[in-house]
N, C-alpha and C positions, 0 to 999 in steps of 0.2 A: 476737555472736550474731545479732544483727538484721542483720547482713551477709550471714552466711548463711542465712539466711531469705529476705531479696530473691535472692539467689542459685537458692534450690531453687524459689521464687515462680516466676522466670524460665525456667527450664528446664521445670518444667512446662508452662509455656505455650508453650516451644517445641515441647514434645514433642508439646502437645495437638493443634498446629497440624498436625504432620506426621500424628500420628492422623488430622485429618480431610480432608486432602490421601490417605493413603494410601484412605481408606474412599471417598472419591469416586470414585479410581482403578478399583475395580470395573464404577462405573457408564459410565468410557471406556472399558473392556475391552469390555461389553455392547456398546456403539454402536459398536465398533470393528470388531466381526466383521462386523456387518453390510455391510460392504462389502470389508474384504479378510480373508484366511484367515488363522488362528491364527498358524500357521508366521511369517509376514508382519512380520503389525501386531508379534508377538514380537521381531521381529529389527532393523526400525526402531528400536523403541520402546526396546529396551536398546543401539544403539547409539547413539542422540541421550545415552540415557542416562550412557552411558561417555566422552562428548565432552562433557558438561556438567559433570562431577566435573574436567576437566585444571583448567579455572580454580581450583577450589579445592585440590585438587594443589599448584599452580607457588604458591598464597597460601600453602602451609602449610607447603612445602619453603622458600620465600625465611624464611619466620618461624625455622624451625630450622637453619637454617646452620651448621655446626660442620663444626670441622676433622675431617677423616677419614681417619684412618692405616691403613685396610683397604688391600690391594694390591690390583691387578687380577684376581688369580687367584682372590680370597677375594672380590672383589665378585664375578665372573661366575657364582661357587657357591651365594651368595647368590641373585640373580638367577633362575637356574633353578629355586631351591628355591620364590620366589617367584610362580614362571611356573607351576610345578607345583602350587601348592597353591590358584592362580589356576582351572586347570583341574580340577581335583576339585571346588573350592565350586560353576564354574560348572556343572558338570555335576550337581550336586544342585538346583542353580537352575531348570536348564533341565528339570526334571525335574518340578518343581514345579509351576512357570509353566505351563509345558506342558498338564498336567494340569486344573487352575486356567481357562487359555484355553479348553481344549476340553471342557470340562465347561460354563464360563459359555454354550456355544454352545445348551444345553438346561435350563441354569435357570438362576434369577433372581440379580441380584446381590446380595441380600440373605441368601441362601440359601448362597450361593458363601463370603460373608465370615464367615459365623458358622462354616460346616463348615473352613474353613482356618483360622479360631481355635482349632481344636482342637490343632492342631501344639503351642500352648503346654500344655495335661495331656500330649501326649505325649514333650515332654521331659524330663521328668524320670521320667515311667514308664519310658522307654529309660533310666534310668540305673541299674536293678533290674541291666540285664548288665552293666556298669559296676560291681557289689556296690555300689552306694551303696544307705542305709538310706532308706526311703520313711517319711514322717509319715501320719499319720492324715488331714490333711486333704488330701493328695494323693492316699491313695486313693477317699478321700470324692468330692471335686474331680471324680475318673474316672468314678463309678458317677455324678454328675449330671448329667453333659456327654453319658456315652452314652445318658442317658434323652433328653437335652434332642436329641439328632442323631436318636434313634430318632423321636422327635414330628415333625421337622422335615425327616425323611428316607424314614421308613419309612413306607406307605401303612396301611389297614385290611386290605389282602388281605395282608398282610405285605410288598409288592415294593418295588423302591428302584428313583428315577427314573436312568436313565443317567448322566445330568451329574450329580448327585449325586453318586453314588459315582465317579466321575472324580474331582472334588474329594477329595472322601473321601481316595483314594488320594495326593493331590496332597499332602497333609496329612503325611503319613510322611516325603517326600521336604524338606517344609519343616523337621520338628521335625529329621531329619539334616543341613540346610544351615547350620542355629543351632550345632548341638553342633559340624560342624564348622567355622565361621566361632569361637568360644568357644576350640576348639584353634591354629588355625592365628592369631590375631590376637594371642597371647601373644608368637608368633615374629617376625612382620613387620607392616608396617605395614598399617593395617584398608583406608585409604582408596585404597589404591598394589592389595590385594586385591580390594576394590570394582570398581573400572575392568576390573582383567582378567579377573574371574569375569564381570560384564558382556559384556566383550567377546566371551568365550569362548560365551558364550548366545547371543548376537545373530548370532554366527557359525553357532552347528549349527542355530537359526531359519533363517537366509536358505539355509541349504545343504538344507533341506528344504522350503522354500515352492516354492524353483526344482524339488523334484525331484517335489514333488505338487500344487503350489497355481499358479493361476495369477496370475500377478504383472503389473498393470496398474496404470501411471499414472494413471487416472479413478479408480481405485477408492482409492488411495493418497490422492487429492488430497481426496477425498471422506470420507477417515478422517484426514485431516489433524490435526484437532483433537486430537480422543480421542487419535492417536499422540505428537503433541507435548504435551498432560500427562501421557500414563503416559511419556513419556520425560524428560520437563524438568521439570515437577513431581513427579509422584511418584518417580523417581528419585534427579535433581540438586536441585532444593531440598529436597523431605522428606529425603534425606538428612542433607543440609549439617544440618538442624535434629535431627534426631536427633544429631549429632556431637556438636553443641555444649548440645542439651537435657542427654544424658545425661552430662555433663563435670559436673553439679555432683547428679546424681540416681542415690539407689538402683536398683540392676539391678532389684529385685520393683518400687517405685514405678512406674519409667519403664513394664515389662512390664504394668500397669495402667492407666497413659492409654493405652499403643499398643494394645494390646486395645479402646480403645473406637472401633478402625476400623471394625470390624465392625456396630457402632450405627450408624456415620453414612453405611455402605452402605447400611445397610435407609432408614435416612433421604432418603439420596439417590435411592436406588430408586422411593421414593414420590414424591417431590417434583418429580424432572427425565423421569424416565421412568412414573412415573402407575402403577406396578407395588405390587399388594401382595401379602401371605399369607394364609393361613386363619388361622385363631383356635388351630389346632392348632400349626402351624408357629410363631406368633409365642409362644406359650407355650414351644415347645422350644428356640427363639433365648434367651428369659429364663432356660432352665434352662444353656443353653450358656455363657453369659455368666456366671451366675451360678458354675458350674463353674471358671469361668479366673480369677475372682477368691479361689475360696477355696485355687486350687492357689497362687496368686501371697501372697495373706496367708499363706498357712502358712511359705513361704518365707521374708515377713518373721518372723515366728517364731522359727522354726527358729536366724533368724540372729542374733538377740535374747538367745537361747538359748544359744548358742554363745559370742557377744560378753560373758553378763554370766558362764559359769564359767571364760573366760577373765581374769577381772578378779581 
């Protein structure tokens, strides 16, 4: 018992770690634009990404070795199934990001991280079309999180700041890159999907920087920084730790430290970049936040629920 205990110990801590690797992440996204264009710094930044995961790739593939009596014909079926479902995640990715980058180009990054924590109530409301049965505290969860976005979003004249609702919409395309990374990770390998939905992003990135953005080595050299953590940190290491956090931790648990990225944006917001909110806005980050925990507790529930009329 105390084994597993050091175990979940561990894994939190892992996870917690990539929580505030990914929450900082924002605040390079912020300093990023400032010198090169969405499109840009996107396409760098997921392809360092996608060349940071080979290493642990080739560590993970040499770990599982086993004979393999598939033929040629059945790997190359494989293959493309995996190439294709590479291109659908990344194309919800890139959808996201997208959104996410060019939204942060008109508000804050603290603003940006609490409105894309919404994705997590809107997974499992997407699942009403799906006929799955909703609990009470995930509809509960909805109605606190649109009060806490409406505080956080919506002005007194009723208007909503542009970048904002960019986010906003970023947010739809995240809760669909979950459900379908959830689908497709049953089939093939998570980390082998990682690389090529990466890939696939960084790809239609750079095939629209060139066709709108102007793309300059000073400007590049000069977002060097920011590019190489949201590429090599937030990427290649927060991932690696999320791998291996969430190897010995509940799905609701882990979705509870990673949600606290969002805190350690606003936190970083303030601390590196000197930015804060109004009193309204920081009240509706508490209600948003508060939202995604009680969608994530219900969940634990729910599964509780399930595990002990199963018994």
């Amino acid at each position: 018992m105390t084994i597993m205990n050091n175990k979940e110990l561990k894994s939190s801590v892992l996870l917690l770690l990539a929580s505030i690797i990914w929450g900082f992440a924002f605040i390079a996204q912020r300093v990023g634009i400032k010198y090169v264009g969405s499109f840009t710094f996107n396409g760098i930044r997921f392809a360092l990404g996608a060349v940071s995961l080979i290493p642990l790739l080739l560590f993970t593939n040499h770990r599982a070795k086993k004979v393999n009596s598939k033929n040629s014909r059945d790997k190359g079926i494989k293959l493309y199934e995996e190439i294709r479902a590479g291109v659908i995640i990344g194309s919800m990715l890139f959808g996201g990001i997208t959104l996410q980058q060019l939204g942060l180009v008109e508000t804050t990054a603290g603003k940006a991280a609490f409105i894309t924590g919404f994705y997590l109530i809107l997974v499992p409301l997407f699942g009403v079309f799906f006929r799955q049965k909703l609990n009470r505290s995930t509809w509960a969860a909805g109605v606190v999180s649109f009060a806490g976005l409406y505080l956080i979003s919506i002005t007194r004249d009723f208007s909503i700041a542009r970048g904002d609702l960019l986010v906003f919409f970023g947010a739809f395309f995240w809760a669909g890159h979950i459900l379908l990374i959830d689908r497709f990770t049953r089939k093939f390998d998570a980390l082998k999907l990682s690389i090529m939905q990466y890939t696939f992003c960084s790809l239609l990135s750079l095939i629209l920087a060139a066709a709108f953005e102007d793309i300059n080595l000073n400007g590049i050299v000069q977002a060097s920084v920011p590019i190489l953590y949201g590429g090599i940190a937030s990427v290649g290491i927060a991932y690696t730790l999320q791998i291996y956090g969430q190897k010995h931790a509940r799905p609701s648990h882990a979705a509870i430290i990673l949600s606290l990225e969002s805190v350690f944006a606003a936190l970083g917001e303030f601390i590196i970049l000197g930015e804060t909110m109004s009193l309204r806005a920081y009240t509706g980050c508490i209600l948003m936040f508060a939202g995604v925990l009680m969608s994530q507790l219900g969940s634990i529930n729910s599964y509780r629920e399930k595990t002990a009329k199963s018994l």
